[in-house]
ZADO-1210 file (C-alpha; in nm, 4 decimals, padded with zeros to 6 digits):
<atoms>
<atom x="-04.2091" y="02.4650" z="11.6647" code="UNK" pos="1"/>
<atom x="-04.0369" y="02.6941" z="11.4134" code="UNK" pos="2"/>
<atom x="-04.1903" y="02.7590" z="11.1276" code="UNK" pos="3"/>
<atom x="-04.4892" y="02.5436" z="11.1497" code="UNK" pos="4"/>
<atom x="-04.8526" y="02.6127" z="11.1766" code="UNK" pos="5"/>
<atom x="-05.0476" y="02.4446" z="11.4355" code="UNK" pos="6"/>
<atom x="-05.3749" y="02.4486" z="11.2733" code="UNK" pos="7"/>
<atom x="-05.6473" y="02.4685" z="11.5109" code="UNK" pos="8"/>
<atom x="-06.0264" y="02.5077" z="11.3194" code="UNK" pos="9"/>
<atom x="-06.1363" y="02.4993" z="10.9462" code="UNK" pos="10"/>
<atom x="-06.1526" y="02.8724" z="10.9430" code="UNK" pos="11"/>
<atom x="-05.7554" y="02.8694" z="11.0023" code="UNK" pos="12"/>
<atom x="-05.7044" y="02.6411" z="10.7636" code="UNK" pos="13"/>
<atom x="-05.8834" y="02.8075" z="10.4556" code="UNK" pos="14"/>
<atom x="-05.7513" y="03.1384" z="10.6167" code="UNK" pos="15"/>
<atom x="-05.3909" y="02.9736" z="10.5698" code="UNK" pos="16"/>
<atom x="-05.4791" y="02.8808" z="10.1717" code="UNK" pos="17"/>
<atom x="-05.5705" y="03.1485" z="10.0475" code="UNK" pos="18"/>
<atom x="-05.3312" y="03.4081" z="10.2179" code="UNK" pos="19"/>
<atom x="-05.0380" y="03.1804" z="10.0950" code="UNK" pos="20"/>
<atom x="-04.8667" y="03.0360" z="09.7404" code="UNK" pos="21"/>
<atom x="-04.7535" y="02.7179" z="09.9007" code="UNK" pos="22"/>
<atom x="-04.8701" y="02.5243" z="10.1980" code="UNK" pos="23"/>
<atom x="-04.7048" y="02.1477" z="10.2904" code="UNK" pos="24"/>
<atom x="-04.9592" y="02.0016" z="10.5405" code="UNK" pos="25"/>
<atom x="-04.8853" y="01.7251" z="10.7524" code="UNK" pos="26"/>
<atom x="-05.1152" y="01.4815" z="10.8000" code="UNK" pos="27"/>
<atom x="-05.0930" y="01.3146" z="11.1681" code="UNK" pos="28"/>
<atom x="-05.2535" y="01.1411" z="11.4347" code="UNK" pos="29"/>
<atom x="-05.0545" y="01.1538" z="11.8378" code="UNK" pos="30"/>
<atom x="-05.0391" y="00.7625" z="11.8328" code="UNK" pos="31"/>
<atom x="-04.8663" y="00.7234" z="11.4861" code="UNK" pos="32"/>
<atom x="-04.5279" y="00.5894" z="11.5422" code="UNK" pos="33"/>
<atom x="-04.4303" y="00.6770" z="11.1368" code="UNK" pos="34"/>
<atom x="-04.5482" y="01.0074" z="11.2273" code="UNK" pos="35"/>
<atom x="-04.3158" y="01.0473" z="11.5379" code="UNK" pos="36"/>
<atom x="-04.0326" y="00.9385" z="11.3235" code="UNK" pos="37"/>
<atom x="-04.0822" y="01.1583" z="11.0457" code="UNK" pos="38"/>
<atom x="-04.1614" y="01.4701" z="11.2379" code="UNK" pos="39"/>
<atom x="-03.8078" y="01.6284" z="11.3043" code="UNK" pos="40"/>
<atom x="-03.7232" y="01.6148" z="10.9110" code="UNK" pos="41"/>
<atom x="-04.0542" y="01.7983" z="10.8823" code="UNK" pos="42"/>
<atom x="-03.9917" y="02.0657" z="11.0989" code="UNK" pos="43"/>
<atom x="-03.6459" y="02.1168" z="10.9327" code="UNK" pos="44"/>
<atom x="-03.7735" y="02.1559" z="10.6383" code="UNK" pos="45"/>
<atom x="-04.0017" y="02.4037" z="10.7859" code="UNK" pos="46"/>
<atom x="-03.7146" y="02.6116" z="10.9738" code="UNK" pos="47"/>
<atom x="-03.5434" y="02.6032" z="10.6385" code="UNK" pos="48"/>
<atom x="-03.8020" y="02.6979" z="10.3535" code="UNK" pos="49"/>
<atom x="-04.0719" y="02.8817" z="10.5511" code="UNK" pos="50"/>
<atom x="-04.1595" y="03.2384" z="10.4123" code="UNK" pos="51"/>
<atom x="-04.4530" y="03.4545" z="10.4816" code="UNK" pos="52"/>
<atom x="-04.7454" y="03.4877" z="10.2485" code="UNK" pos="53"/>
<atom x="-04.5242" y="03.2636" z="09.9806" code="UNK" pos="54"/>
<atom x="-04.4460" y="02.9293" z="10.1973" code="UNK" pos="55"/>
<atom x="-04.6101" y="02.7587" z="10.4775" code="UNK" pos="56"/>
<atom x="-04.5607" y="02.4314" z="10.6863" code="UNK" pos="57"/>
<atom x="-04.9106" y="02.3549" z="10.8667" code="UNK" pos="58"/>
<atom x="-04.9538" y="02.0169" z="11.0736" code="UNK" pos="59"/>
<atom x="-05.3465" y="01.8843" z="11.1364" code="UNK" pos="60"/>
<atom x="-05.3954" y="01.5971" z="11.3339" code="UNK" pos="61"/>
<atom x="-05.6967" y="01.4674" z="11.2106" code="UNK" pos="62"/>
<atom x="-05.8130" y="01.2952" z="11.5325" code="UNK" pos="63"/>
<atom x="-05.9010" y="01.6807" z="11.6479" code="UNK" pos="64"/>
<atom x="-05.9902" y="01.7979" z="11.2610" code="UNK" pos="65"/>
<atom x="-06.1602" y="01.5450" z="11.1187" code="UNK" pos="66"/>
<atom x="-06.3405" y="01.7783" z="10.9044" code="UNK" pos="67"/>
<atom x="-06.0522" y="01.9342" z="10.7116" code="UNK" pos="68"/>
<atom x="-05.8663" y="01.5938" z="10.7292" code="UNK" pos="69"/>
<atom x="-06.2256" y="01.4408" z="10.5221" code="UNK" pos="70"/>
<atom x="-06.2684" y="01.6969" z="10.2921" code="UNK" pos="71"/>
<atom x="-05.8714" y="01.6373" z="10.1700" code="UNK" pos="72"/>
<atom x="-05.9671" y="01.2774" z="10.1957" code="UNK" pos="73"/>
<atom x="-05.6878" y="01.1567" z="10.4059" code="UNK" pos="74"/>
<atom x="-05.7015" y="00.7731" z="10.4924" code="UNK" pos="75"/>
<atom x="-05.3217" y="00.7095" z="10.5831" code="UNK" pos="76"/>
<atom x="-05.0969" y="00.8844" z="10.8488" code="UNK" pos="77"/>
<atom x="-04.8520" y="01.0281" z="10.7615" code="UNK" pos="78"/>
<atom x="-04.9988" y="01.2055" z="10.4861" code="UNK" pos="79"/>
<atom x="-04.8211" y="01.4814" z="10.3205" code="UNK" pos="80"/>
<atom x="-05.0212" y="01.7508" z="10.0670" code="UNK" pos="81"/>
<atom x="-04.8973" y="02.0257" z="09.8983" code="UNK" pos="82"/>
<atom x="-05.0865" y="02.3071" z="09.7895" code="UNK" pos="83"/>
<atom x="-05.0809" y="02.5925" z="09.5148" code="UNK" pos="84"/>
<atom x="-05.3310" y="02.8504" z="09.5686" code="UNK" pos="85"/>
<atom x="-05.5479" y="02.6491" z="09.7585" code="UNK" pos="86"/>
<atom x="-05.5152" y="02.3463" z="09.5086" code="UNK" pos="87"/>
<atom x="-05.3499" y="02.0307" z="09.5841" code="UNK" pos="88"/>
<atom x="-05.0852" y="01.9755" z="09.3453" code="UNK" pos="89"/>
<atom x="-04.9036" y="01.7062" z="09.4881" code="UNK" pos="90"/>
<atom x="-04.9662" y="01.3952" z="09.8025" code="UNK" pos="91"/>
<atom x="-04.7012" y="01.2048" z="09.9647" code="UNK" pos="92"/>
<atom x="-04.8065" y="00.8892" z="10.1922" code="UNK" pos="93"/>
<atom x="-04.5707" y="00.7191" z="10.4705" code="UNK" pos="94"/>
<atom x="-04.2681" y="00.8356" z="10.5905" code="UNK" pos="95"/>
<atom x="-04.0768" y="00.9148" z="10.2989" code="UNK" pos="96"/>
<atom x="-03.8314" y="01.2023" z="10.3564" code="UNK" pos="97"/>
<atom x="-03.6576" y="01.1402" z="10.0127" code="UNK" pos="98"/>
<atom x="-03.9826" y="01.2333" z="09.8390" code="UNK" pos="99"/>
<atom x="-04.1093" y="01.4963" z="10.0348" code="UNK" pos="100"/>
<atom x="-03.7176" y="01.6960" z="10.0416" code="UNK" pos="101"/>
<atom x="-03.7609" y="01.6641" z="09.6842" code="UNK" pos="102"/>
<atom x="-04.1616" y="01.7674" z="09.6745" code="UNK" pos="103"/>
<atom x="-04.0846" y="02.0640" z="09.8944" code="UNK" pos="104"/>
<atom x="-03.7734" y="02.1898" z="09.6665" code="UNK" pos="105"/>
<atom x="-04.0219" y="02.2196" z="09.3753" code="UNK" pos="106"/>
<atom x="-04.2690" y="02.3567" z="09.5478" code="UNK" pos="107"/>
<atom x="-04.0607" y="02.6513" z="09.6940" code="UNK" pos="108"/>
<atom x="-03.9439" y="02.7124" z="09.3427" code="UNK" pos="109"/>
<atom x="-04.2680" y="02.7628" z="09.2670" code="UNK" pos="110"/>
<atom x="-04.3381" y="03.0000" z="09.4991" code="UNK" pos="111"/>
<atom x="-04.0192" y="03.2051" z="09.4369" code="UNK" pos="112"/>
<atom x="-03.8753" y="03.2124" z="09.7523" code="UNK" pos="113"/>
<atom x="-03.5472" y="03.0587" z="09.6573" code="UNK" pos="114"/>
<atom x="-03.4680" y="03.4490" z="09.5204" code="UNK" pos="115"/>
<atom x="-03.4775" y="03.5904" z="09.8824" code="UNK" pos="116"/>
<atom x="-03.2130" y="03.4191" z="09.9388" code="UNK" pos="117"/>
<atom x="-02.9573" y="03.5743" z="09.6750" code="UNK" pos="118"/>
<atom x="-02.8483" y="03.8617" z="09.8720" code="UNK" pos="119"/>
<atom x="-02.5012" y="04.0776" z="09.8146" code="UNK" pos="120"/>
<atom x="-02.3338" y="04.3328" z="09.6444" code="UNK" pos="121"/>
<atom x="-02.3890" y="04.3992" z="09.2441" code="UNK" pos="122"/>
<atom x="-02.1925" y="04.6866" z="09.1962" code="UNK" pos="123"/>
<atom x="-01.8428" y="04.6124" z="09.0142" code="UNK" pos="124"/>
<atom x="-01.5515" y="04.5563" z="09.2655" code="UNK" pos="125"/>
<atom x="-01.1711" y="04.6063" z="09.2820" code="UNK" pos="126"/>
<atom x="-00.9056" y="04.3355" z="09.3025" code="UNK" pos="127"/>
<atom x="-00.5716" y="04.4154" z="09.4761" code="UNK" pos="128"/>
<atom x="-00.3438" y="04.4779" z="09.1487" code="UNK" pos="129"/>
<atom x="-00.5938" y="04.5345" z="08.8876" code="UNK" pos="130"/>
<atom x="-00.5939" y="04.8286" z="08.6525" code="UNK" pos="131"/>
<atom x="-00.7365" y="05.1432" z="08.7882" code="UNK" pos="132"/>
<atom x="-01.0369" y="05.3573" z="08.6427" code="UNK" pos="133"/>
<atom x="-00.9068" y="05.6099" z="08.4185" code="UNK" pos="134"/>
<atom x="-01.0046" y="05.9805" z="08.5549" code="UNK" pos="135"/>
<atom x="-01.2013" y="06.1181" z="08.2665" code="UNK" pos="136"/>
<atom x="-01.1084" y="06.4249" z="08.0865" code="UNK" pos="137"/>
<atom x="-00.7135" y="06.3496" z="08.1333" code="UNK" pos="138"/>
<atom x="-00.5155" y="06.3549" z="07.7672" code="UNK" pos="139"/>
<atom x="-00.1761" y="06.2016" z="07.8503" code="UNK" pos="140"/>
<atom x="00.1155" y="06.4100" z="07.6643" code="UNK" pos="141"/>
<atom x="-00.1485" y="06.7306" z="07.7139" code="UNK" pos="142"/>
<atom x="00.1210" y="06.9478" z="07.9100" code="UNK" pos="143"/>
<atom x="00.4009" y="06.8783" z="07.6313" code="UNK" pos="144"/>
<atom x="00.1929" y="06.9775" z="07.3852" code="UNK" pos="145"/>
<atom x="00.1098" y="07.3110" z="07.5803" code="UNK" pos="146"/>
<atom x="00.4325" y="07.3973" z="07.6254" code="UNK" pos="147"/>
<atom x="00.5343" y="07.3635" z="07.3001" code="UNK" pos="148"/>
<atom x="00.2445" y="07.6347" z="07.1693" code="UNK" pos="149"/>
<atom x="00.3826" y="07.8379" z="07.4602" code="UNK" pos="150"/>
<atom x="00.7212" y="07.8666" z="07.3164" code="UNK" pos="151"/>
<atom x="00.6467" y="07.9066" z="06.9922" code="UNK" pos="152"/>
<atom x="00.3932" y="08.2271" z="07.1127" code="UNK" pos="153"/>
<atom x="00.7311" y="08.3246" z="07.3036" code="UNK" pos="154"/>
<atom x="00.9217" y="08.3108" z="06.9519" code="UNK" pos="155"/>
<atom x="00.6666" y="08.4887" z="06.7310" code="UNK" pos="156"/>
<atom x="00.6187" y="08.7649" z="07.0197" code="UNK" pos="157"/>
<atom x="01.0253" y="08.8190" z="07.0193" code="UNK" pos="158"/>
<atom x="01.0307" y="08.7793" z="06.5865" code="UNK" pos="159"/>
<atom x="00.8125" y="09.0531" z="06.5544" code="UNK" pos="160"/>
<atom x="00.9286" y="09.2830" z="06.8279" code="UNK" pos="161"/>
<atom x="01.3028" y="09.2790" z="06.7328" code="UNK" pos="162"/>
<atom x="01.1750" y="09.3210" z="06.3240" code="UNK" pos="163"/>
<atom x="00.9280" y="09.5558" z="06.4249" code="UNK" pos="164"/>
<atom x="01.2498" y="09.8101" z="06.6263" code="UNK" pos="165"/>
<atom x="01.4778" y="09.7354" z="06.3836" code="UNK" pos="166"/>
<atom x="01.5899" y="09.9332" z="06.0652" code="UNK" pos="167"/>
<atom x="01.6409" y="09.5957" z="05.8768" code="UNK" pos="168"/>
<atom x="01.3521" y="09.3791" z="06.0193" code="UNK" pos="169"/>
<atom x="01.4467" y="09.1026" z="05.8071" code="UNK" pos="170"/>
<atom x="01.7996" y="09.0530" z="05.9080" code="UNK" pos="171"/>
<atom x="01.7699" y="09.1234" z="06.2135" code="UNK" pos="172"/>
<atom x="01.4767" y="08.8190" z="06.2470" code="UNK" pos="173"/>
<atom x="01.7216" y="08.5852" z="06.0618" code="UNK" pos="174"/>
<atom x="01.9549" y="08.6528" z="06.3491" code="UNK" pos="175"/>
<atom x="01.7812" y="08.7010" z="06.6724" code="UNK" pos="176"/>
<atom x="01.7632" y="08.4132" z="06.9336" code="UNK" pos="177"/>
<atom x="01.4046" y="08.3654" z="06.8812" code="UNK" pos="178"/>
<atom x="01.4681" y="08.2107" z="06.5062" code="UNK" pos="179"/>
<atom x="01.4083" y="07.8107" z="06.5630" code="UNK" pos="180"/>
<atom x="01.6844" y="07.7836" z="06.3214" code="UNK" pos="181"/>
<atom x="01.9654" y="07.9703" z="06.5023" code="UNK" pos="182"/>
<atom x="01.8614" y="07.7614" z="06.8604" code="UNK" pos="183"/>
<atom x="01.9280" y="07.4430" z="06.6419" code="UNK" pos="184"/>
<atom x="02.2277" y="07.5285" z="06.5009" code="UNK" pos="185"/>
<atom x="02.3353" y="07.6338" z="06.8792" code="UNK" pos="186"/>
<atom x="02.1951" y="07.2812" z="06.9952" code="UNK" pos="187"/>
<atom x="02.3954" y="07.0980" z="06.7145" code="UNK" pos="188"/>
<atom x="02.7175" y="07.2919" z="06.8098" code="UNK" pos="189"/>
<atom x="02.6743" y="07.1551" z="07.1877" code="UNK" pos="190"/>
<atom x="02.5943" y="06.8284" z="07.1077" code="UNK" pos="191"/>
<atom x="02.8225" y="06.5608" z="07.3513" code="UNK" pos="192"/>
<atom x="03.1644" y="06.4854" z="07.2235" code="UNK" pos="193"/>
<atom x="03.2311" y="06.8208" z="07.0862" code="UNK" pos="194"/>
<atom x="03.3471" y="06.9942" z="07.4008" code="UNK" pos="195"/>
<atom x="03.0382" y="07.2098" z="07.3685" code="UNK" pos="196"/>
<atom x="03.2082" y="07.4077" z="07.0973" code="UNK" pos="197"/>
<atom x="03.5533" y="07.3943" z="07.2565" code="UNK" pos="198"/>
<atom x="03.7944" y="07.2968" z="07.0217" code="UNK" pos="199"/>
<atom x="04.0292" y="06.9860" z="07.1118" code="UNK" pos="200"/>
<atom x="04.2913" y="07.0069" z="07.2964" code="UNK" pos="201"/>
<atom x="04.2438" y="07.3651" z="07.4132" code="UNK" pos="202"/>
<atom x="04.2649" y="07.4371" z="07.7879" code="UNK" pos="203"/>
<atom x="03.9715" y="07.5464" z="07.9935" code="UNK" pos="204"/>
<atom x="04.0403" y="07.8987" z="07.9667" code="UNK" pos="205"/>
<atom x="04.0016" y="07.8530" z="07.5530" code="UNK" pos="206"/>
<atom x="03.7339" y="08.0214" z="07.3717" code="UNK" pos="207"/>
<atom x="03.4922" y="07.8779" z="07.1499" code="UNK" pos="208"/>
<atom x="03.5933" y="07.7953" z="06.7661" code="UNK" pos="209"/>
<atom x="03.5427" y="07.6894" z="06.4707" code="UNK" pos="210"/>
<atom x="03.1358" y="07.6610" z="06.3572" code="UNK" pos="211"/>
<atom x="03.0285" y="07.6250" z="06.7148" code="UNK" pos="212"/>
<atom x="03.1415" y="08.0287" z="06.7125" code="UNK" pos="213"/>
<atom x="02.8363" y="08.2215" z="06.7116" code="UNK" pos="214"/>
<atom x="02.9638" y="08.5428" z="06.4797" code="UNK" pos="215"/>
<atom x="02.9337" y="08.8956" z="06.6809" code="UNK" pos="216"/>
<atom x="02.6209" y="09.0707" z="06.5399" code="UNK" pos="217"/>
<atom x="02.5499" y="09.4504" z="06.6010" code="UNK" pos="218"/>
<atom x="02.2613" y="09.5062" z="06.7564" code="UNK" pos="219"/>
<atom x="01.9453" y="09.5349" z="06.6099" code="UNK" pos="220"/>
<atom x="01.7387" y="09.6776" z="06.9101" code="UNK" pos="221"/>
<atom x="01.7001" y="10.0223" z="06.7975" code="UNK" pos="222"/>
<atom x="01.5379" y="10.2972" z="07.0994" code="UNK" pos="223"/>
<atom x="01.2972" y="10.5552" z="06.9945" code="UNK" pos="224"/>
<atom x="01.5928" y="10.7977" z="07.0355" code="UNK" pos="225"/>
<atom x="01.8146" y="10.6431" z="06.7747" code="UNK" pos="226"/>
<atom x="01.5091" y="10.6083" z="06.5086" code="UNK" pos="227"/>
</atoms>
């Protein structure tokens, strides 16, 4: 029988009480008929509930144990006792499987062994179309923002190197291609509709008037040989 205890000597039996938290004895004798009946619920329960050292199903037929079936002072079969650390807590009489389902329920939350049971994985999953984890450490709009202190390192560097070779620094700053100013008025003379500078109705060949003409500036790059 799964999960039951045949118990075969008193030494057994105390040997079963107090190595366990819960023990359901059975109560029976071999020519009870409500016993018979009774007996495959029993062992279900059994298959279902036992667990060692926390619950145990132990049958006694008290024709061969008298002893252990007088000191629990059985006088009925089937009896049905339920122990908690070696104390009964609880005695069912007859064939009642409603009240001993429900008896052995409580008593296996008792012993704990309903938690065995809650097995799985805790760790947060991932449904199909949810939001990703963010990868730490990522700034969105980071590499704009680089670039933009990149260029304007570009500008300063070309400022200062055209003022610095020059015999007019200032001027020739105010009109170099690194001045922010001069590559907005350039943008603003390109801007769509405009012809990119071109005036209307001028053929491809054309050049460039009106304020989208940048005016011809001498050059400000001086050598070493000219200073």
């Amino acid at each position: 029988m799964s999960g039951l205890i045949e118990i075969k000597s008193p030494s057994e039996w105390q040997s079963l009480l107090s190595g366990t938290t819960i023990v359901v004895a059975d109560f029976y004798a071999d020519w009870c008929g409500p016993c018979k009946q009774i007996a495959p619920i029993f062992q279900r329960l059994a298959s279902q509930h036992a667990s060692p050292k926390k619950v145990a199903f132990a049958k006694v037929n008290v024709d061969s144990q008298p002893e252990i079936a007088q000191q629990n002072r059985v006088s009925a079969m089937p009896t049905f006792k339920i122990f908690q650390n070696a104390s009964c807590i609880q005695t069912i009489q007859g064939a009642d499987a409603t009240g001993l389902s429900q008896a052995v329920a409580k008593a296996v939350q008792l012993a704990g062994a309903g938690k065995s049971h809650e097995t799985g994985f805790k760790t947060p999953g991932r449904t199909l179309g949810g939001e990703s984890a963010s990868r730490p450490g990522y700034a969105p709009g980071s590499g704009f923002q680089i670039g933009n202190l990149l260029s304007l390192l570009v500008s300063f560097v070309g400022l200062y190197l055209v003022s610095f070779f020059s015999f007019d620094g200032q001027k020739a700053a105010e009109q170099s291609r690194f001045n922010i100013h001069n590559a907005r008025q350039s943008r603003v003379a390109g801007t769509p509709g405009s012809g990119f500078g071109l005036a209307s109705g001028t053929g491809s060949g054309a050049k460039p008037s009106g304020s989208a003409t940048r005016p011809q500036q001498r050059a400000g790059f001086k050598t070493l040989a000219d200073l």
